[in-house]
TORVEXVO-817973 format. One record per residue: x, y, z of N, C-alpha, C in turn. Coordinates in steps of 0.02 Angstrom, whole numbers, plus 50000, padded with zeros to 5 digits. Example, Ala and Ser with C-alpha at 12.3 -4.5 7.8 and 13.67 -1.06 7.14 Angstrom:
// residues 2
506604971650390506154977550390506604983550390/506424988850354506844994750357506455000250394/
***
This chain:
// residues 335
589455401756772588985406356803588385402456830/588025404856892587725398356913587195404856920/586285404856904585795405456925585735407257008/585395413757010585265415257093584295413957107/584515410457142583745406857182583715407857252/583175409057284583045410757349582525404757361/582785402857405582555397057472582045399957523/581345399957499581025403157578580835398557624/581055398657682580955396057752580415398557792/579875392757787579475395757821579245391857898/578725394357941578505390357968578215383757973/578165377957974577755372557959578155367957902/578615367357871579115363857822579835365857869/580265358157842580795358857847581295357157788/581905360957763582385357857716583035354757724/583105349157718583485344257703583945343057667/584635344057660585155343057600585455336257610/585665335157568586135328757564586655328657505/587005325757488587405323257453586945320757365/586645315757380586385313357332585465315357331/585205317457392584495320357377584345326757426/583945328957404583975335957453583185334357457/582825337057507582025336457526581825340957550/581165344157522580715346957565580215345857587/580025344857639579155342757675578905348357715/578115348557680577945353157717577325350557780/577365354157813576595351857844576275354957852/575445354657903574855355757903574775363757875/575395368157909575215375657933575335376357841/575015382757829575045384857781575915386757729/576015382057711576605384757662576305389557613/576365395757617576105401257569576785404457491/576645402657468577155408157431576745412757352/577035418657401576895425057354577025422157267/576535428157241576645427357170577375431657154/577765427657117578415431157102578915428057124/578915423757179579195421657241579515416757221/580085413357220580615407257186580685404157238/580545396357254580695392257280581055386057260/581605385057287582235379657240582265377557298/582185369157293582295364257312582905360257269/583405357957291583965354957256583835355657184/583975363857162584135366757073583315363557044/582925363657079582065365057049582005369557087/581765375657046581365380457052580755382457052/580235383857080579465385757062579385394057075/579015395357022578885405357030578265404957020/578025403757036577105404157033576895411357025/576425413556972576215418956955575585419556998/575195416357052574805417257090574905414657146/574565416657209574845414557284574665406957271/575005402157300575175395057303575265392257364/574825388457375574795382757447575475378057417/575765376457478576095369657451576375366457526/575685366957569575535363157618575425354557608/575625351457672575755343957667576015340857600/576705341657597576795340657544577485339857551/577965333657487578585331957511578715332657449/579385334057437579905336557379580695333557361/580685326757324581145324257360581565322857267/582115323557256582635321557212582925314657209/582895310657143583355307057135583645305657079/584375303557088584765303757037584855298357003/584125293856985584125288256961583735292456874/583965290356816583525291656762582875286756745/582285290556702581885286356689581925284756613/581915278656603581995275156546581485276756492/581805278656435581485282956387581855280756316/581495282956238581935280756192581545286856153/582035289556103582915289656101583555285756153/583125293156205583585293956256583035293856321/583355292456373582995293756443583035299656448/582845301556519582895308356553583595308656575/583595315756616584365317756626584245314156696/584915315056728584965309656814584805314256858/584105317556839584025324056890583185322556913/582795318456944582115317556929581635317857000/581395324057000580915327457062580205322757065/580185319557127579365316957146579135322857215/578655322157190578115325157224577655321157266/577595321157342577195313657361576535318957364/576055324857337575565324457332575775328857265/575175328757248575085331757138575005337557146/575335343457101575435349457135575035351857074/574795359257088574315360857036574545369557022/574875374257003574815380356977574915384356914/575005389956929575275392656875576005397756857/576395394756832576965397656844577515396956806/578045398456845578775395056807579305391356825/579135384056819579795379056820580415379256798/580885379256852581635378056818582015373256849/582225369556808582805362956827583405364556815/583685364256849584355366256844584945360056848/585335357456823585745352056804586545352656818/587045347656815587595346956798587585342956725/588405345256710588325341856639588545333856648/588675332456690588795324656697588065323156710/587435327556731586755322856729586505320456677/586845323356612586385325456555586145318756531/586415314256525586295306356527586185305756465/586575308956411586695309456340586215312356309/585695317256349585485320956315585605329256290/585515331156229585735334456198585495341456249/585755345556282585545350756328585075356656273/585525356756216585325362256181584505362756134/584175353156166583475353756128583115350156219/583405352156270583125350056315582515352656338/581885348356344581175349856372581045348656448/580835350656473580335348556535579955343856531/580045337756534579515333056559579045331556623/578515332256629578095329956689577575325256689/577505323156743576945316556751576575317456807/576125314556790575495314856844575525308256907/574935307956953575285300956973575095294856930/575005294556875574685290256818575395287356811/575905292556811576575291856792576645290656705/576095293756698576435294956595576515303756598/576995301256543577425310056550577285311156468/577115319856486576965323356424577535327456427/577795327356352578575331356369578325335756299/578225341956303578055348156234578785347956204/578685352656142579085352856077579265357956080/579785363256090579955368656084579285372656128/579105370556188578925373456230579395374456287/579675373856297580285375356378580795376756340/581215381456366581605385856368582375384056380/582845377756336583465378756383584015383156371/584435384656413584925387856430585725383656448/585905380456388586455376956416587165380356431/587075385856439587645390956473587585392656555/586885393956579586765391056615586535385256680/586655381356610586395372156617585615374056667/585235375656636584615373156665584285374756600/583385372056607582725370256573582425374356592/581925379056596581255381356624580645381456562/580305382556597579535384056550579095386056600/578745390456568578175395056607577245392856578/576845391056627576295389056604575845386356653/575295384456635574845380456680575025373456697/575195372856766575105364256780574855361056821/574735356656789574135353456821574065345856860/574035344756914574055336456947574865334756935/575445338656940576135337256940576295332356997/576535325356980576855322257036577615319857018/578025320556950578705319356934578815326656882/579425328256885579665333056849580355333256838/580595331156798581335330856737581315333356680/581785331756635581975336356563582415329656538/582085330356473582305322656436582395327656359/582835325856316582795326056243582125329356210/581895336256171581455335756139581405330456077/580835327956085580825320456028580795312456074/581175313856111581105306256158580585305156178/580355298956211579665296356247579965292256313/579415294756353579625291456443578895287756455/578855281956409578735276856372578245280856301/577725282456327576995282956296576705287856329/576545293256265576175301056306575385298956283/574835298156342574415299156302573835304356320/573375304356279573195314356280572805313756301/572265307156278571605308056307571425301056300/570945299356353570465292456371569805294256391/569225291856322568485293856326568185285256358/567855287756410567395280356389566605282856394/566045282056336565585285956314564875279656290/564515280456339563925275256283563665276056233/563795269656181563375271956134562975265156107/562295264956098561785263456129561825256156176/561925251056145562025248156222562675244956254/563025248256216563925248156216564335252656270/564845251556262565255256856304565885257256248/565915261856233566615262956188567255266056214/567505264156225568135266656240568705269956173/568845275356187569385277856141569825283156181/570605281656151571145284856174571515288556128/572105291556134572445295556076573235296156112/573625293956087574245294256107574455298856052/575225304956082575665308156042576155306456022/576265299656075577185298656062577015291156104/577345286356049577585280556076578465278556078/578495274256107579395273056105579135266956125/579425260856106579495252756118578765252556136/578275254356123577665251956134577365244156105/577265240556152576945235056136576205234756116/575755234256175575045234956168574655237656232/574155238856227573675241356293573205235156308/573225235156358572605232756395572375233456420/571575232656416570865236356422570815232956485/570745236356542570325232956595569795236456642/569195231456655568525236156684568465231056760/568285236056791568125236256856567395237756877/567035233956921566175239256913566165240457005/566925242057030567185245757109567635250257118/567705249957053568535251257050569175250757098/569105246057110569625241457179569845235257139/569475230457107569505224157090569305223356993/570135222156957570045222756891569995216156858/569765218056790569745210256762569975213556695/570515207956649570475209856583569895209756527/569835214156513569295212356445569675211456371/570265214056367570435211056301571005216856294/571375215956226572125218656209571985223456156/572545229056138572485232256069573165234856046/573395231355995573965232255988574245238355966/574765241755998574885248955980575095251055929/575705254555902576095257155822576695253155841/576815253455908577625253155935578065256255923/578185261355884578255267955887578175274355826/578155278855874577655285655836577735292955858/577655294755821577915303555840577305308755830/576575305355809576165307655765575595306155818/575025308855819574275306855872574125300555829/574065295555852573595289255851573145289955903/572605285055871572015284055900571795277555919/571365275955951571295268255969570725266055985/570465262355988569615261056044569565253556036/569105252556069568935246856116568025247556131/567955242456121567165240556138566915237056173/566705238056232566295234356289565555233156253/565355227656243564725225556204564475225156282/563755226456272563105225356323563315224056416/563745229356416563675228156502562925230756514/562875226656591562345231056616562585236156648/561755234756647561625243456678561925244356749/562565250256763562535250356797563515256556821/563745255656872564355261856854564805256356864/565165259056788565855254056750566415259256741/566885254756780567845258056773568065254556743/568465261256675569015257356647569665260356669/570195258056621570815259856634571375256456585/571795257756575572185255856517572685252056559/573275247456534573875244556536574145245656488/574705250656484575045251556431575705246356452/575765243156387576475239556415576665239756347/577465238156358578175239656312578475233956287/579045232256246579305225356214579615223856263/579775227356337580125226356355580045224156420/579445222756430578735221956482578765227456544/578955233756530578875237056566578205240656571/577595241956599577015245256600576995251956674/576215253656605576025262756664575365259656655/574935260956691574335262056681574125270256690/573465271156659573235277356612572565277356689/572525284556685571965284656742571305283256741/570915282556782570115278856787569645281856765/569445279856710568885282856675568275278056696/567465283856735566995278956758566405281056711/566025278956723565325278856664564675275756697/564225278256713563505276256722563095273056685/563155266756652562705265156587561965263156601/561835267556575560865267256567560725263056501/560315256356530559795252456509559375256156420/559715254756379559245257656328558895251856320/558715246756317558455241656290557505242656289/557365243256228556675245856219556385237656195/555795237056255555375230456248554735233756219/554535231356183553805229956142553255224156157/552805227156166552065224256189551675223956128/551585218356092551065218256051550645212056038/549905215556008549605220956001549515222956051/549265230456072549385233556136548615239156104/548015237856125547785232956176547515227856133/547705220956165547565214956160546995209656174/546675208156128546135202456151546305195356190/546885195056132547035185456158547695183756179/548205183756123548705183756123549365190156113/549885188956187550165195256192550865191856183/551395194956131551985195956133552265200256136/552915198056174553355202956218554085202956176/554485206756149554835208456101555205212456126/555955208156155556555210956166557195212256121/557405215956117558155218056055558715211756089/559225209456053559875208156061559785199956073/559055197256047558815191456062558825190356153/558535196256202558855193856268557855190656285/558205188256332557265182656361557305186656453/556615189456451556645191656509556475187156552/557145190056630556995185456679556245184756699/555765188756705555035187456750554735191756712/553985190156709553625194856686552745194256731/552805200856763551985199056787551575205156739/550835202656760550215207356750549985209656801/549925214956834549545218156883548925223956869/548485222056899547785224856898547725233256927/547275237056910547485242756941547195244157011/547265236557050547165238157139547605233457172/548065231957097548745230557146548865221357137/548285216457117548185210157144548725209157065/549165204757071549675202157012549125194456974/548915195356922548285193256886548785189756839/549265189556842549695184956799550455186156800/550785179156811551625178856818551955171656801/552565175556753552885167056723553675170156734/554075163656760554735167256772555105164256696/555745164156680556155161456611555965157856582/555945150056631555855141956614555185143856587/554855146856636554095145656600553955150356527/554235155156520554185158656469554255156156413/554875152556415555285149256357554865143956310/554435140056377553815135856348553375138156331/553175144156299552575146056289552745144856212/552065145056169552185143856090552395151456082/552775148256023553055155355996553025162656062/553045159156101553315167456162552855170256179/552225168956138551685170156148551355169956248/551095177456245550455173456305550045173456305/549405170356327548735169156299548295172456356/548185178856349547525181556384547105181656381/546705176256343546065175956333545585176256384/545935174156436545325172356513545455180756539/545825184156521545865190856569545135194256577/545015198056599544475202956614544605208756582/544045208656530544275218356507544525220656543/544905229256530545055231856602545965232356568/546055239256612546835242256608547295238556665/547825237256613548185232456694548955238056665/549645234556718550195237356719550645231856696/551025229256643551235223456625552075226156638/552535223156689553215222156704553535217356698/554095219556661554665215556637555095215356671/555475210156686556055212956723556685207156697/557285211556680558225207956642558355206356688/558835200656654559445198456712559675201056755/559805208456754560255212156779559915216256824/559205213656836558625217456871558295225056864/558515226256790558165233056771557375230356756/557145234156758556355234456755555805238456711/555615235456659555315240056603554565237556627/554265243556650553425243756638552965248056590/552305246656585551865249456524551235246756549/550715250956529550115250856528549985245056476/549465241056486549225238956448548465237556437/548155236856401547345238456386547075229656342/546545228556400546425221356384545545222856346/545465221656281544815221256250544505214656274/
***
């Protein structure tokens, strides 16, 4: 008994059969489909419970599996060349020679983003191996691959979530994977364009797991300034995904101290993390800079000390300025 699906043909897309892939592309004009409405592209189905664009957009099958343990996926595996987003109900529909030794009767829906890591749920999708297909009904979200693999298998490494969060002059990174299979290790890499990466360092995974692990990573003292990370997940088997771009704005906490404040003679300047500021002037309050020493000269002063004894009573504006050209100013008050 074979499943009845309706094909809508609309203006602006055309469909494509073949032998080994069937395609749909749509273009500019509006591909609309009603809520209720079943659209099957080579035995994938979509029923979207709300009206659905699925303008500029290509739909294409292949009968290659993706490598997974236990088991891979079945030889049935839908890309999407843009990430589809609704709410509805997926159905895959199969032969039993696709099944690619997976058990039909605990078969899930797997999908991936274009990150290409796939979250495959547990007795969430629905199969039917009388009528050899999968479905599941639900929210989805950024879809760019869609197959049905074994409930229990991994199509490498699911992972749930990637924070990267300052905390005080750090950047911490933490992740949480559900499911590993041949997992080797991750690698941390930051970008401050996100075009051009560099490694910052490794974290070795469980290598495999059925359970949420957790993980993190610590960027000590970047500056100030907007930092991309991103993961390398790779396998024993050197196969890798990378995990999507997490960016972050890090604001300068670094609190400098002026003392005594206000000062007769001698003024020290008191930075955290042992750092030595690049420049430091004194400016008067009509603007004239009444005193300036750049590193070299700083470094020679006794004990760090500076000696204002010659200043002129009188409120000045004393600026600091880091390596990294942030800039800490303060009033200062000369007895």
């Amino acid at each position: 008994m074979k499943a009845n699906h309706t094909l809508i043909a609309l203006l602006g897309f055309t469909a494509v059969f073949a032998e080994a892939q069937a395609q749909l592309k749509t273009g500019a004009n509006s591909f609309f489909i009603s809520p209720g409405t079943t659209v099957t592209v080579s035995s994938l189905s979509l029923t979207p419970t709300e009206a659905t664009n699925l303008n500029n957009n290509e739909i294409t099958h292949s009968d290659v599996a993706i490598a997974g343990k236990p088991t891979g996926s079945i030889n049935r595996v839908y890309n999407l060349a843009s990430p589809l987003t609704f709410k509805g109900k997926v159905l895959i529909a199969y032969l039993e020679s696709e099944l690619n030794g997976n058990n039909e009767n605990v078969l899930q829906i797997a999908h991936a983003g274009p990150d290409h890591i796939y979250t495959i749920p547990t007795n969430k999708s629905t199969p039917d191996p009388i009528l050899n297909n999968v479905s599941e009904s639900g929210d989805w979200t950024n879809i760019s691959t869609l197959t049905a693999t074994e409930s229990g298998s991994g199509l490498p490494v699911t992972l749930v979530d990637f924070v990267a969060a300052q905390k005080e002059n750090d950047v911490v990174l933490t992740w949480s994977t559900s499911f590993e299979a041949n997992s080797d290790f991750f690698e941390i890499q930051h970008s401050t364009d996100g075009k051009n990466w560099l490694v910052l360092g490794d974290v070795n995974s469980n290598g495999d797991s059925k359970i949420e692990r957790t993980y993190s990573y610590v960027h000590e003292r970047p500056l100030a300034a907007v930092h991309y990370y991103r993961l390398r997940m790779v396998d024993n088997d050197g196969k890798f995904a990378f995990s999507r771009i997490r960016n972050i704005r890090v604001a300068n906490n670094f609190a400098v101290a002026f003392h005594p404040n206000p000062v007769a003679d001698w003024l020290t300047i008191e930075m955290p993390d042992a750092r030595q500021p690049e420049n430091v002037k004194i400016v008067s309050k009509s603007g004239s800079v009444v005193y300036e020493a750049n590193k070299s000269e700083l470094q020679k002063l006794p004990d760090g000390a500076i000696n204002l004894k010659q200043l002129t009573a009188g409120i000045y504006v004393i600026q600091v300025r880091e390596q990294d050209g942030t800039l800490h100013s303060s009033k200062l008050i000369k007895n």
